[in-house]
N, C-alpha and C positions, 0 to 999 in steps of 0.2 A: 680273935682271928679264927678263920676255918681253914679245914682241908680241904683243897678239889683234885676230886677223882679224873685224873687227867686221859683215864680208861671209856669215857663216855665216846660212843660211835658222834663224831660233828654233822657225817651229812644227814643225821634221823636227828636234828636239832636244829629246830627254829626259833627264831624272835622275833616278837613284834613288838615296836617302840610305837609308843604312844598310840596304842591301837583304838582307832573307833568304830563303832556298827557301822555296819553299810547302809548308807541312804535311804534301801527301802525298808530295814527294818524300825518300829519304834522301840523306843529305849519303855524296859519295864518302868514302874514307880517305883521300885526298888532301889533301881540302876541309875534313875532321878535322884534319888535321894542320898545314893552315896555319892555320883558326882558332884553333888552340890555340898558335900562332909567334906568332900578330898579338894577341891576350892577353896571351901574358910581354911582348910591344913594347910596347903600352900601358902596362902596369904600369911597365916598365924607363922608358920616357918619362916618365909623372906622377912616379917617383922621382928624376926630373933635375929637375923644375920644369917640364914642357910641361903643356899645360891643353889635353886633345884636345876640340876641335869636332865632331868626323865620324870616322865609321869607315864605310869601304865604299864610298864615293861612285862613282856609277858614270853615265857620260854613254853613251847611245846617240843614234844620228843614223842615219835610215833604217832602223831596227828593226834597227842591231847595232850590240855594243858598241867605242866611240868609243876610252873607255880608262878604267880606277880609280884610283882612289887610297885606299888600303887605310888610313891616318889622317890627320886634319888634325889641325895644331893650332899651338897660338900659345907660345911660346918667348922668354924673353928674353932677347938676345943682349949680348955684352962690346961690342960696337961698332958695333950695327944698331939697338941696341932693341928692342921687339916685335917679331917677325918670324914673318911667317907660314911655316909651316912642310908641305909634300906628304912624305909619309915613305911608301915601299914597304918591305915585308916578307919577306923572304924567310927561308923554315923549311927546314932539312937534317937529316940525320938522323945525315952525317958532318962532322967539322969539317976540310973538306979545301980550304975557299976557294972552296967552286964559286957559294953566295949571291952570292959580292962581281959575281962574274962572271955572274949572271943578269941585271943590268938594264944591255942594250943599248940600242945607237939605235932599235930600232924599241919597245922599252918604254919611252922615255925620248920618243918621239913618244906616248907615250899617257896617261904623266902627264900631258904637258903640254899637250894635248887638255883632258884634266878638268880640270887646272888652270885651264886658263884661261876655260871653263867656268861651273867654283865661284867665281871673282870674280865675274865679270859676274854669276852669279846674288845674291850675297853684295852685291855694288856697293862692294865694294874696290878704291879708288885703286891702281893696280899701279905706280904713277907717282911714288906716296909711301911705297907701304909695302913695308916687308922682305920680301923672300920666298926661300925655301932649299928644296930638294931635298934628301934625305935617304935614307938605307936603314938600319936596324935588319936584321943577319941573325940568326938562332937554329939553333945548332947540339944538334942534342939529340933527346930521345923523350918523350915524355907520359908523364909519372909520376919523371920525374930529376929529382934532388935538386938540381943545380945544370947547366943547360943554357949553353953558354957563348952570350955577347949581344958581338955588336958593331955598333958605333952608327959612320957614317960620311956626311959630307957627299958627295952627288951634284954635282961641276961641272956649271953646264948655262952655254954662250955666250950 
């Protein structure tokens, strides 16, 4: 469970759900490449029993961005029950452990930014319901036949 600072000014708070480039811009290879990491993670997720709510959520405050959360979704857990679920993404191209090691404290201050966020928006008791941190990494290239997926719970105090 976290605390949200229910002192944050709303109208210098934006969101954008499932946001995508504008039409004339092109997406980097970069930007290719993890939308196509955060695809096989939905998939590999619906194939566990998650039911994703949101892909891409993104909170700005002061015209920058706050932090994302790249899927939501809802989960049912052996000992939580329904449990809301923030899942980050992380795509490699090697399978050398460097994902696991991408989401530090200052990316784990910006889940949990939009995290808490997406309730207040959503008006989710955080007081009653499950919530879990997550990272899906995808080790692999677009167009492999079997990209290796691992799926790992985020500790957050």
């Amino acid at each position: 469970m976290f605390v949200i600072d229910d002192t944050a000014r709303r109208e210098n708070i934006k969101t954008k759900k499932n946001s995508i480039f504008s039409q004339g811009m092109s997406k980097t290879a970069k930007r290719l490449v993890g939308d196509w990491g955060e695809d096989l993670a939905a998939g590999f997720l619906q194939e566990q029993g998650y039911r994703i709510t949101g892909r891409n959520y993104e909170v700005i405050i002061l015209g920058k961005k706050a932090g994302e959360i790249d899927i939501i979704a809802w989960h049912k857990k052996k000992h939580f029950g329904n449990t809301l679920c923030f899942i980050e993404v992380k795509t490699r191209g090697a399978d050398d452990g460097n994902a696991e090691r991408a989401t530090g404290a200052k990316k784990m201050k910006r889940l949990l930014c939009a995290a808490r966020q997406y309730c207040l928006e959503q008006a989710i008791d955080i007081e009653r319901t499950p919530i879990q941190f997550e990272q899906v990494s995808i080790y692999g290239h677009a167009g492999e036949a079997r990209p290796a997926v691992r799926h790992y719970v985020i500790p957050v105090d």
